[in-house]
N, C-alpha and C positions, 0 to 999 in steps of 0.2 A: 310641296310643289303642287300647288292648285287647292283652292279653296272654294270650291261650288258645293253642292249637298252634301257629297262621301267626305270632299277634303276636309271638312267641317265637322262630319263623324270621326276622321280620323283624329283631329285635332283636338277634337271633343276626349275623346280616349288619352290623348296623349296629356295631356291634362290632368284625367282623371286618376291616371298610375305615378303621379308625380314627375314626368319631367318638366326639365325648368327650365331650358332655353331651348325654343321651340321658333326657329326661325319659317315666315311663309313668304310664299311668292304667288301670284297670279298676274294675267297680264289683263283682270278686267281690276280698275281701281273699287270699284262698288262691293265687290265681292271680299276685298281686304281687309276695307272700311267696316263691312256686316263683323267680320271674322272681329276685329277689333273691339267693336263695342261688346261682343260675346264673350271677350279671351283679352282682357285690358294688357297681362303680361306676355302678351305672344308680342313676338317683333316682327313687324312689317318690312320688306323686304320689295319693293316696285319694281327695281333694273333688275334684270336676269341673270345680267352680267357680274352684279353687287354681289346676289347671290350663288354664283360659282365663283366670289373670289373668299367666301366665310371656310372658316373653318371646321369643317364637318367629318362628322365619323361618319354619317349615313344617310341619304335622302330618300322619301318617299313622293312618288310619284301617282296623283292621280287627277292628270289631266285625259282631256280628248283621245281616245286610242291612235288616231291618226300623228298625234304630236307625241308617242311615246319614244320612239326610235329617236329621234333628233335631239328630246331631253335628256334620255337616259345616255345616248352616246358621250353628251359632255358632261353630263356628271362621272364616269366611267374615268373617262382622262383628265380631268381633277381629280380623279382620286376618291371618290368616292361611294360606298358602298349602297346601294340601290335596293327600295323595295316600290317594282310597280304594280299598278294594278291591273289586275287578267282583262285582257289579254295582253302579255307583255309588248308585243308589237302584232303589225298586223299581218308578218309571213313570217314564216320557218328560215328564210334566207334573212331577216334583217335579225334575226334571233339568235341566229350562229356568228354574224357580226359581234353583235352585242358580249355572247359569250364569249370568244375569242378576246375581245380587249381586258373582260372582267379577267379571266385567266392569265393572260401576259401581266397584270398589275396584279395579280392575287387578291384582287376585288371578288366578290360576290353578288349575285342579282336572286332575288325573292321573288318569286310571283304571289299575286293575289287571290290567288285560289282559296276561299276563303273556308270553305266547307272542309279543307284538312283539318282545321282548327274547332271547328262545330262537334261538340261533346258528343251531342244523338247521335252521330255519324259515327264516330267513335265505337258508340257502344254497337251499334249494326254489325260495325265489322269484326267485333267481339262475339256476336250473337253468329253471324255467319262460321268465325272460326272453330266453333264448338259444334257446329254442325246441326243446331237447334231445330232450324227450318226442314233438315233435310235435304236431298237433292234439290236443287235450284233448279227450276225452268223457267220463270222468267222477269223480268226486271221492266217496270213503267216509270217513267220521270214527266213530269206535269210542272213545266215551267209557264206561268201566263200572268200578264197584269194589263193594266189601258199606261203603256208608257214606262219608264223612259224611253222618248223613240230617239235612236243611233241617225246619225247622218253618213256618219263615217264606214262604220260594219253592219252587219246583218244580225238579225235577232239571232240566228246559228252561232255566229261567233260571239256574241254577245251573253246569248242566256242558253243555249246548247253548252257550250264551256263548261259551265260550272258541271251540267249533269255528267258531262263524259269526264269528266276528272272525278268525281264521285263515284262511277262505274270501275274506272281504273284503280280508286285506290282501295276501295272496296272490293274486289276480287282481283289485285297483285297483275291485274294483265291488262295489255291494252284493248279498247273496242274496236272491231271492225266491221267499218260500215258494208249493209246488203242492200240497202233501198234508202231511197231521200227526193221526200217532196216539201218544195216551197214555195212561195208566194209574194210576190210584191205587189205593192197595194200604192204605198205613198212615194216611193221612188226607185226607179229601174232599176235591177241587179240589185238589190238590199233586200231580202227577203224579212217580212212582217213577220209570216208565221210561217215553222218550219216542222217535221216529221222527220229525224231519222231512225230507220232501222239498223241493227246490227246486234252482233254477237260477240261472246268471250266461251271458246270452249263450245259446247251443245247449251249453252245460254240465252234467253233470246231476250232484247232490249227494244223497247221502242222510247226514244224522249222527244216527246212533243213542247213546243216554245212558241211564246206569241206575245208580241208588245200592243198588240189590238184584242183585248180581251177584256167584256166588262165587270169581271172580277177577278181578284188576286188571287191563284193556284199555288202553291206549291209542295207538292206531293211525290212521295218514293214509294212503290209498292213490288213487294217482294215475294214472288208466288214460289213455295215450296211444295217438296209431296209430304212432308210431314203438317207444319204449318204456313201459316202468311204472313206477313208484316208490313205494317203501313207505319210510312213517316208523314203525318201532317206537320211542317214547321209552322203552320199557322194557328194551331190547335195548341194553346200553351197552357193548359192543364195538363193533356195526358197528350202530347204531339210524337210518340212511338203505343203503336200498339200491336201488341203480334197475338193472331187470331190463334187459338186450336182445331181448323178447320179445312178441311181436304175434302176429296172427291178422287176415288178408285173403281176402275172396273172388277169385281170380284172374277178370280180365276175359272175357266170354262168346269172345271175337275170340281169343285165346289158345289155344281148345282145337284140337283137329285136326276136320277132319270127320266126322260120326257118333260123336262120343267126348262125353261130357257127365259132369260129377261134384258132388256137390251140397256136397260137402267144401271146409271153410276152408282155407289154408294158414296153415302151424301155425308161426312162426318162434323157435327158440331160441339167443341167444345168450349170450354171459357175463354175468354180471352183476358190474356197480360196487361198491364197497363201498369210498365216499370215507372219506378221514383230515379232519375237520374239528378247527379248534381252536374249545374253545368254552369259556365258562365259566357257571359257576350261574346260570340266568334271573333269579333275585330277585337276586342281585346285580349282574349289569347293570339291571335295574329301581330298584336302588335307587342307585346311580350316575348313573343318568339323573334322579330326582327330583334329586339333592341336587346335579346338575350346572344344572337350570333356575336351581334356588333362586339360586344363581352369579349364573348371567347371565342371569336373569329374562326367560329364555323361556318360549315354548309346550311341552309334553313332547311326544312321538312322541305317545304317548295323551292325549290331548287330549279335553277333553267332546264337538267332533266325531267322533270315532272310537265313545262310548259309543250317541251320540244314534242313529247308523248305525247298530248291533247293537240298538237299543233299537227303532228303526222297524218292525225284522224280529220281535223278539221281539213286540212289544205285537198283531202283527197273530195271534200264534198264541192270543191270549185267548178 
């Protein structure tokens, strides 16, 4: 359901793992037509209504945020099983809708959260749980590009999302917000580029987002008292690297007599640069949908994981 850039990546993936009937809908003809000539055995699907009458085990959704709620609620009562893309709708009230129908039919809804499915992420929270870095103080997310610009949500809801889903699943708790500055630039109430702060524990987080930026960021860094760690996802040689480097005040009882220095000690050692195996997020993402569909599980991203990012987001209103 929706074939613009992503629907096209999805499509693209779904292709690529072998499925074979791969039914699409859009309401722009052009966009079907591209999809067509790319994807000769995909079937086109024009009326909306055609396609809520096919027979489906599962739909994927990834149109406009503002038309997610109204697609998703009639595929839900047809019957079927949903994965859309984050943000699932655009409030916590149309959210609990949604899950309430999923639940009375024993339907399931996916969100897009794509970064659960991202290997590097993976291993972070591997590296966190071993306790490698040491005490954690504090976490930066560096979300920026020139576009896509939202009409519909805010760069917050839009590319904030993904990092506070990555805060939460990487440290088992939710974020909460202490500070948030934004800015709108190209249309009132829809913030361009955004700041928030917040915390998990004595943790401190800042994630910065921006669709007016003239180069593509995206960066996680991870300040420990033992070591650091930096996620470039753009950096695809070595896009994790954890430094062996701190900075401590040496204890007052350590000095000599009459000797006093106001100086940190500065430590530098090597730095890591793991070999991870990984493969395309959207396509463990989309392996993971078409594996519930199976065995009619829960997905990783489950509408508790959305409702959790969505507690955090609605309070930045």
């Amino acid at each position: 359901m929706g074939v613009g850039y992503w629907g096209t990546n999805i499509v693209n993936v779904l292709h690529k793992i072998g499925v074979k009937n791969i039914y699409c809908h859009d309401n722009d003809i052009k966009n079907l037509k591209e999809l067509k000539k790319k994807f000769p055995k995909v079937k086109i699907i024009s009326e909306f209504k055609d396609f809520l009458n096919l027979n489906l085990k599962g739909v994927i959704i990834a149109v406009d945020t503002k038309l997610h709620f109204q697609i998703a609620k009639k595929c839900l009562n047809k019957g079927f099983n949903i994965f859309v893309e984050k943000p699932v709708t655009n409030s916590l009230k149309k959210l609990k809708i949604l899950d309430k129908i999923a639940k009375s039919k024993k339907l399931f809804i996916m969100s897009g959260y794509i970064y659960f499915y991202n290997d590097y992420v993976k291993y972070i929270k591997k590296v966190l749980k071993k306790n490698y870095l040491g005490k954690i103080y504090y976490v930066s997310c560096e979300r920026f590009n020139l576009g896509p610009v939202r009409n519909d949500i805010s760069a917050t809801w839009d590319l904030s999302s993904h990092d506070i889903s990555i805060c939460n699943y990487l440290f088992d708790k939710n974020l909460t917000i202490t500070n948030v500055h934004g800015y709108d630039f190209l249309k009132k109430n829809i913030n361009d580029i955004s700041t928030i702060s917040g915390k998990i524990k004595n943790i401190r987080f800042d994630i910065k987002s921006s669709w007016l930026n003239p180069e593509k960021i995206r960066k996680l860094v991870i300040i420990g008292k033992k070591r650091m760690l930096l996620f470039n996802e753009l950096d695809f040689k070595y896009p994790i690297k954890i430094y062996n480097k701190y900075a401590t005040y040496p204890k007052i009882y350590n000095f000599k007599k009459n000797f006093f220095t106001q100086k940190a000690n500065i430590y530098y050692g090597s730095t890591l640069k793991p070999k991870i195996k990984s493969r395309a997020p959207l396509e463990n993402e989309i392996n993971e949908f078409l594996n519930c569909l199976k065995s009619r599980r829960k997905p990783i991203t489950s509408t508790k994981i959305s409702m959790n990012v969505f507690k955090t987001l609605e309070k930045l209103n």
